[in-house]
C-alpha positions in Angstrom: -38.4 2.4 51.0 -36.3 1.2 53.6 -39.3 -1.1 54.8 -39.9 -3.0 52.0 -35.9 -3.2 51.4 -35.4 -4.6 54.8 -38.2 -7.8 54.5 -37.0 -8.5 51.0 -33.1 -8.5 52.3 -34.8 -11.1 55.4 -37.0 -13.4 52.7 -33.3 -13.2 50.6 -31.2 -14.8 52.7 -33.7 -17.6 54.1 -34.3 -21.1 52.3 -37.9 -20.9 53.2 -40.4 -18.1 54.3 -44.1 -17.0 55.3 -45.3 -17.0 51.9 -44.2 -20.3 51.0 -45.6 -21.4 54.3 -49.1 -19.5 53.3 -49.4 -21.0 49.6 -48.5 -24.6 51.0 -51.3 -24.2 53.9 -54.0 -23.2 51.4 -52.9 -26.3 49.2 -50.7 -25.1 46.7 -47.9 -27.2 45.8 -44.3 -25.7 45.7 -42.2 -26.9 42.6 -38.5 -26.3 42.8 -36.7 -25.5 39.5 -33.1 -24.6 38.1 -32.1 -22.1 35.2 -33.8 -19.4 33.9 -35.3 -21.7 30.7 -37.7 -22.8 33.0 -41.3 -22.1 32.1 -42.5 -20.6 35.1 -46.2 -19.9 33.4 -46.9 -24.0 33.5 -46.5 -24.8 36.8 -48.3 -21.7 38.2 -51.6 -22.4 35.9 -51.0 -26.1 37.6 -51.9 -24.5 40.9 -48.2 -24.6 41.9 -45.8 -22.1 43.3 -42.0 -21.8 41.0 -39.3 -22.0 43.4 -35.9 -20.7 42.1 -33.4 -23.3 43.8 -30.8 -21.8 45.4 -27.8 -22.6 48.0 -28.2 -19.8 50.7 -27.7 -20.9 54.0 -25.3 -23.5 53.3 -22.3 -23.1 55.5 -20.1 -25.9 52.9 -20.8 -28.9 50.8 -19.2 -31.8 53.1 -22.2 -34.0 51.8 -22.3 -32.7 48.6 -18.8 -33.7 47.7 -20.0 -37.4 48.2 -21.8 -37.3 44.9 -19.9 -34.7 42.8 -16.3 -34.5 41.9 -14.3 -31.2 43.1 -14.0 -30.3 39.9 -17.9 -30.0 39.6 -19.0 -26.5 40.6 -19.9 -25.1 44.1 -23.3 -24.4 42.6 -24.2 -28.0 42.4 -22.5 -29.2 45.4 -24.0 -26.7 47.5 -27.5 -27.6 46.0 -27.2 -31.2 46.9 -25.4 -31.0 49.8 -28.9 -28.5 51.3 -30.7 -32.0 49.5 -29.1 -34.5 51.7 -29.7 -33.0 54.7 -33.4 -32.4 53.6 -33.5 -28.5 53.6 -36.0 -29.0 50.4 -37.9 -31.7 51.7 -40.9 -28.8 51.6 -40.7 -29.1 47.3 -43.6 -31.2 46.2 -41.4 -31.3 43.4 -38.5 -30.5 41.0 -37.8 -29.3 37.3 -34.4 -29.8 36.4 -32.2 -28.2 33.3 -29.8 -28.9 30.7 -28.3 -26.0 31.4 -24.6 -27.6 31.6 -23.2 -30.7 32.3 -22.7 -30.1 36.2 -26.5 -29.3 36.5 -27.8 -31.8 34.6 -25.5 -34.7 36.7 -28.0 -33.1 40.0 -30.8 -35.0 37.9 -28.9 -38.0 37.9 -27.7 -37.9 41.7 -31.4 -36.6 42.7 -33.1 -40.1 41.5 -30.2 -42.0 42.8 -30.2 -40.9 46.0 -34.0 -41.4 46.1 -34.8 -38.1 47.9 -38.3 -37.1 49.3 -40.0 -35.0 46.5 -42.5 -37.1 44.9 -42.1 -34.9 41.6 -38.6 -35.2 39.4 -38.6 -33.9 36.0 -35.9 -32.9 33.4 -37.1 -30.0 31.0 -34.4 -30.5 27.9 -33.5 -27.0 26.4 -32.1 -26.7 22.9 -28.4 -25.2 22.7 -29.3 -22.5 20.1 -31.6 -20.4 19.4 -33.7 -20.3 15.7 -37.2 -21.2 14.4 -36.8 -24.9 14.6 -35.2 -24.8 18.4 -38.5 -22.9 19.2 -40.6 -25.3 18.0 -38.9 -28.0 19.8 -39.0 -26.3 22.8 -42.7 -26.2 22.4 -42.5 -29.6 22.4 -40.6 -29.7 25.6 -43.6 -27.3 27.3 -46.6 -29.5 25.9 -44.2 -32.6 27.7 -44.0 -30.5 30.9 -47.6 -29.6 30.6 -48.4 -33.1 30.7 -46.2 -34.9 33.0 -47.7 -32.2 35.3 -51.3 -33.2 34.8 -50.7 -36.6 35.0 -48.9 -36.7 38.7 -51.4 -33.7 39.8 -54.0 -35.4 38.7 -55.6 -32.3 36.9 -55.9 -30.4 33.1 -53.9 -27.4 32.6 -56.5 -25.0 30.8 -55.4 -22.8 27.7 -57.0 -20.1 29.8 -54.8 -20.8 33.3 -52.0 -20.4 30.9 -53.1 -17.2 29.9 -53.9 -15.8 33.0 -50.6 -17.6 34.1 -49.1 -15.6 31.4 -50.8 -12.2 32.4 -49.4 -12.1 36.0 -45.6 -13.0 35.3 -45.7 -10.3 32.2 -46.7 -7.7 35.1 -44.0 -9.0 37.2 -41.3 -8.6 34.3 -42.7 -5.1 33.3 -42.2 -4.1 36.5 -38.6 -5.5 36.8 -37.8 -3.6 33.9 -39.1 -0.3 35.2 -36.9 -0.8 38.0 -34.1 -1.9 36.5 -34.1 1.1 34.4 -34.1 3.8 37.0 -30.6 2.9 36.7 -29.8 4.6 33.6 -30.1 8.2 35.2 -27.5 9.7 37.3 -28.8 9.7 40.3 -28.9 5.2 40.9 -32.1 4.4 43.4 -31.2 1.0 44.0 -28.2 -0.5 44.5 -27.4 -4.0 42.8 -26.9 -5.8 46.1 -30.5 -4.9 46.9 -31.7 -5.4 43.6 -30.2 -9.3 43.8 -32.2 -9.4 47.1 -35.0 -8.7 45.4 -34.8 -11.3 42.6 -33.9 -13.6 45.1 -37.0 -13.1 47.5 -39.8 -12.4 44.5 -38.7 -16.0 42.9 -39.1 -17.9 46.3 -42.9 -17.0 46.7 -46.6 -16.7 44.7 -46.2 -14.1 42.1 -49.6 -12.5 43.0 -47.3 -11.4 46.4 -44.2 -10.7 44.1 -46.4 -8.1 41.8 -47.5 -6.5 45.2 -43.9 -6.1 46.8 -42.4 -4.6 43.1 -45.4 -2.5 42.8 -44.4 -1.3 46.2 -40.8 -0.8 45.7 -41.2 0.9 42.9 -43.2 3.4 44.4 -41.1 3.8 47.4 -37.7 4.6 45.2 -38.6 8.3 43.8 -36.1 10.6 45.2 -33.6 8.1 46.0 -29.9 8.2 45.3 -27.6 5.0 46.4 -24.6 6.7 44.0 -21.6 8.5 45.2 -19.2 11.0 44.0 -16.4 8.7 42.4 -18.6 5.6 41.8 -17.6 3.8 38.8 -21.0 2.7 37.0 -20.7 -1.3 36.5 -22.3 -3.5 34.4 -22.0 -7.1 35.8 -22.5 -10.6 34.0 -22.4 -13.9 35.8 -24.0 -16.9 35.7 -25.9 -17.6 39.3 -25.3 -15.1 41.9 -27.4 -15.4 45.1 -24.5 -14.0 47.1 -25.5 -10.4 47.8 -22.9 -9.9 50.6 -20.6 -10.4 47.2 -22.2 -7.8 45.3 -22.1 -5.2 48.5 -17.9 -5.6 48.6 -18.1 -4.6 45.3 -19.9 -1.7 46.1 -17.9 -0.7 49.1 -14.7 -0.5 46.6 -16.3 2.2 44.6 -18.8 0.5 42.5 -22.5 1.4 41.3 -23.8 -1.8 39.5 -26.0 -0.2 36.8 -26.5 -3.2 34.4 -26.4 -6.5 34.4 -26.9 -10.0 32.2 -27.3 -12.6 35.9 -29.8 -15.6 36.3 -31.1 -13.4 38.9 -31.3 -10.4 37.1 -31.8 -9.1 33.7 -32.2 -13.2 32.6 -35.6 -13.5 34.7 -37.4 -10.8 33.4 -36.0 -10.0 29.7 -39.1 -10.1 27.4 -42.6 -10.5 27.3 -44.6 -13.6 26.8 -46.8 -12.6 23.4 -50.6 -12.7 23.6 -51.3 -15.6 20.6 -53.5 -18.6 20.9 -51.2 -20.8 21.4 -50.0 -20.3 24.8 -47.1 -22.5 24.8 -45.9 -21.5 21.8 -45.8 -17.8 22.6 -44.2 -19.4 26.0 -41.6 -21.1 24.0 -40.7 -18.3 22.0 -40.3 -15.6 24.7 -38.1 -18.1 26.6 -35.9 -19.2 24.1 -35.1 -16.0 22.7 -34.8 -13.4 25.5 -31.0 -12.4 26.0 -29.5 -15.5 26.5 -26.5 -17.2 28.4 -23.1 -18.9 27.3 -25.3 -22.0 27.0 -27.0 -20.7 24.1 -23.9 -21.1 21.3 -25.7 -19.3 18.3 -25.8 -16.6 20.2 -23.0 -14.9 21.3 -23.2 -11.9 19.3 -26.3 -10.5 20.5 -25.0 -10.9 23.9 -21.8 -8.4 23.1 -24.2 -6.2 21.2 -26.5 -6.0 24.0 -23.5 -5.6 26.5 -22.2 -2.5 24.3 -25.7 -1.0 24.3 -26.2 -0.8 27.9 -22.8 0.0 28.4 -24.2 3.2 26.0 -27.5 3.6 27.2 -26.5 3.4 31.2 -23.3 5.6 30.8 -21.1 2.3 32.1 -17.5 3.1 33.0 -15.8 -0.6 33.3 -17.7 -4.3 33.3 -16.8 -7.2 35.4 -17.6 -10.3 34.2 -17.6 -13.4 37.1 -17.2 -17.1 36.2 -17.6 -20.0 39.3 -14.6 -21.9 39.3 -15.2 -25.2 36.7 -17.6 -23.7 34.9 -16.7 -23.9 31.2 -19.8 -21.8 29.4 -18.4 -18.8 31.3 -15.0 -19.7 31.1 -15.3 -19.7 27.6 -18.2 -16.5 27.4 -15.1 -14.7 29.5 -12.0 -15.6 27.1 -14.1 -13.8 24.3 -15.4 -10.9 25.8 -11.8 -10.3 27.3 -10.5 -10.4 23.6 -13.2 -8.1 22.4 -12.7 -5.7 24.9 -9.5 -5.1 24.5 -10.2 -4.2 20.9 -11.7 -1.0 22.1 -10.2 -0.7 25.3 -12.8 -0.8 27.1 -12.1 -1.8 30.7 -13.2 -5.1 31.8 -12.1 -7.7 34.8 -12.3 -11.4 34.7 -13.0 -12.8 38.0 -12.9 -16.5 39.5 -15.2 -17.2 42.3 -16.8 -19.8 44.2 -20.3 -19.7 45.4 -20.4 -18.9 49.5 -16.6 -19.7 48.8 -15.4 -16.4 51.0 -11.7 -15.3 49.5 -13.2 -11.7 50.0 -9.6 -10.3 50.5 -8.2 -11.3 47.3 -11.2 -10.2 45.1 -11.3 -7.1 47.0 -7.3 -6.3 46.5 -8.3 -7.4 42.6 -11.2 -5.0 42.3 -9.7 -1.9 44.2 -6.7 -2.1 41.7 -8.9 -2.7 38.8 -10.8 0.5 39.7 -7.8 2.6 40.3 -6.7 1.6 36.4 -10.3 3.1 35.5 -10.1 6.1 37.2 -6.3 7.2 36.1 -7.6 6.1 32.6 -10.4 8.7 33.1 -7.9 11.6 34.4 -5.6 10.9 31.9 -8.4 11.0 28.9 -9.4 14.3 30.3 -6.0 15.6 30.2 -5.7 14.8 26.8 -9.2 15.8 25.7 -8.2 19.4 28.0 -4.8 19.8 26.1 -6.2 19.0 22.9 -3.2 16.4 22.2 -3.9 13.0 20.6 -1.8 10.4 22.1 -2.9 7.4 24.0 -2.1 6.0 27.2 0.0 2.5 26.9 
C-alpha cells in the first residue's frame, strides 16, 4: 500500500504532474474549475480533463494581495497570486463558482487581468436546494454544455454524457468504499492520506483516477493507522488541500474518521441517476448531495448527517475549521457550536489560513481540546462504574 500512498502523496503536493502532461500531449484540453457544484461529467464528455484548482506550492500571496483586499480569504489570494505568475498558464480553460462572494470576485479579477486561458466561464449555482433550484441548475448545465461546444468547436453527445457519467459514478463508489473502512475499529487510512488522495485523483483523467482507487483499495486489507488513545474525529471545513495540517492533527492524538471537506465527503456524495436526460439527472445529483454553508435551505440535513456519522463511525469529538474571512463557515460554525453544546457533545472551532503556518497555536489548541475529551471520557466511566448520576460541570 505504501506504493501507491507514496505517488499519490508526490502527485498531492505538485501543481502539475505526468498525467496532466500525458492527456495534454494526446490532445486533451485541461479545464480548471472551483467548488464542488461543478459538473465534472460536461467537460469530460467535451474531451477535456476537470482540474480542481488549488493553491499548493504557493509560498504567499505578495501578488495576490494586488487585486484582493486582506480581508478576502487566503484561498483566493493564493489562487490568483499562482495566476499572476502563470503557474496555470497550462489550463486551456476555467469554470468559475458562485460559491461566495470572495470566489466569485476571482471571475472578475481573472478577465481584468486578461490572463492566458482562452476559456473563462462562470457556472451560477442556486443558493438552496428544492425542485425548482434543480431545474434551474439544469439550465445552468445545458449553458455550460454549450458555451463548451461553441469555443471547442464540437457537439457534446447525450451518450458522452453517459459514458461521462458511468466513469465518475465508479470513481465515487469507490471513494465511498474507502471512506467507509473507517467506520471499523481498526482505521486503514489516515485522513491526511486520504486528503492526498482527493487531491491527486482530481488533478488528472478519471480513467487513471479509477485505476489508482481500485488499487488503493486493494492494497488497505489488514491495515491499521489507529492507536491506543486516538480520539476518532469527524472534521468539516470548507477547502483543505493542506495535508501537512491534517497530519498535526493526527500527531496530537487524532484518528479523522469522517468528514463533510470540498476534498472529501463533498466530491463523491451521491450518484449521478441513470435517466434520459443526462443533465438533469447531473443537476439533481449535484445539487442535492450533502451540501455546504452556501446552500441556506439546508442546514439541517447537514447536522443530521453530522450526528449520524458521529453514530455510525463511533466519533469521540468533531472539529470544525473556518479560513479566516469566510462568512458561510463563520456562520455554519456559530450554529453547530450552539447545537452542540445542547448535548454536550465535544466540538472545537478553529480559525485558520490556508498555507498560513501558526502550527504552534493550533496545536497548543488541539492538545488541550483533546485532554477535555479524554477526562470527559474517564470521568463518564467513573460514573457509569459507580452507578451515580451526576454530571461533570
Amino acid at each position: 500500500m505504501m506504493k501507491t500512498l507514496e505517488t499519490v502523496r508526490q502527485l498531492a503536493v505538485t501543481t502539475q504532474n505526468e498525467y496532466l502532461a500525458s492527456a495534454k500531449a494526446s490532445g486533451r484540453r485541461i479545464m480548471g474549475y472551483f467548488c464542488a457544484y461543478i459538473p465534472e461529467e460536461i467537460i469530460h464528455a467535451a474531451g477535456c480533463v476537470p482540474y480542481r484548482m488549488r493553491a499548493v506550492q504557493s509560498p504567499n500571496t505578495t501578488l495576490g494581495d494586488t487585486w484582493f483586499s486582506s480581508i478576502n480569504c487566503t484561498f483566493v489570494r493564493h489562487i490568483f497570486d499562482k495566476a499572476l505568475r502563470h503557474e496555470f498558464d497550462f489550463l486551456d480553460g476555467i469554470v468559475f463558482s458562485n460559491g461566495c462572494d470572495h470566489l466569485r470576485r476571482v471571475y472578475d479579477n481573472w478577465r481584468y487581468a486578461g490572463l492566458s486561458n482562452p476559456f473563462l466561464h462562470m457556472f451560477v449555482t442556486p443558493h438552496v436546494i428544492n425542485d425548482s433550484a434543480v431545474r434551474q441548475y439544469r439550465h445552468e448545465c445545458l449553458a455550460f454544455k454549450e458555451s463548451l461546444e461553441r469555443h471547442l468547436g464540437i457537439v457534446i453527445s447525450e451518450q458522452a454524457l453517459q459514458d461521462s457519467i458511468r466513469w465518475y459514478n465508479r470513481k465515487r463508489t469507490l471513494l465511498k468504499e474507502i471512506y467507509e473502512l473507517r467506520k471499523s475499529k481498526a482505521i486503514p487510512i489516515k485522513g491526511s492520506e486520504l486528503l492526498a488522495v482527493m487531491l491527486s485523483i482530481t488533478a488528472m483523467p478519471v480513467e487513471n483516477a479509477v485505476e489508482i482507487l481500485e488499487r488503493l483499495l486493494s492494497e488497505t486489507t489488514g491495515r491499521d493507522v489507529s492507536s491506543r488513545g486516538d480520539i476518532r474525529v469527524f472534521l468539516a471545513a470548507g477547502h483543505m488541500e493542506e495535508i501537512d495540517h491534517l497530519e498535526l492533527l493526527e500527531g496530537c492524538g487524532a484518528v479523522i474518521a469522517g468528514d463533510n471537506l470540498c476534498m472529501g465527503l463533498r466530491h463523491f456524495d451521491g450518484l449521478v441517476g441513470d435517466g434520459d436526460d443526462a443533465l438533469a439527472s447531473i443537476a439533481d445529483r449535484y445539487l442535492r448531495h450533502i451540501s455546504c454553508p452556501r446552500m441556506i435551505n439546508d442546514f439541517q440535513r447537514r447536522l443530521d448527517h453530522v450526528k449520524q456519522v458521529c453514530k455510525d463511525y463511533a466519533i469521540e469529538a468533531v472539529i470544525l475549521e473556518k479560513m479566516k474571512f469566510c462568512d458561510l463557515w463563520g456562520g455554519e460554525a456559530f450554529i453547530w457550536r450552539n447545537e452542540f453544546k445542547k448535548t454536550g457533545f465535544p466540538i472545537l472551532v478553529l480559525e485558520r489560513e490556508l498555507h498560513g503556518g501558526s502550527t504552534g497555536q493550533i496545536r497548543t489548541r488541539v492538545q488541550a481540546f483533546f485532554e477535555q475529551v479524554r477526562n470527559r471520557q474517564v470521568h463518564d466511566e467513573f460514573v457509569q462504574a459507580a452507578g451515580k448520576n451526576y454530571r461533570l460541570k
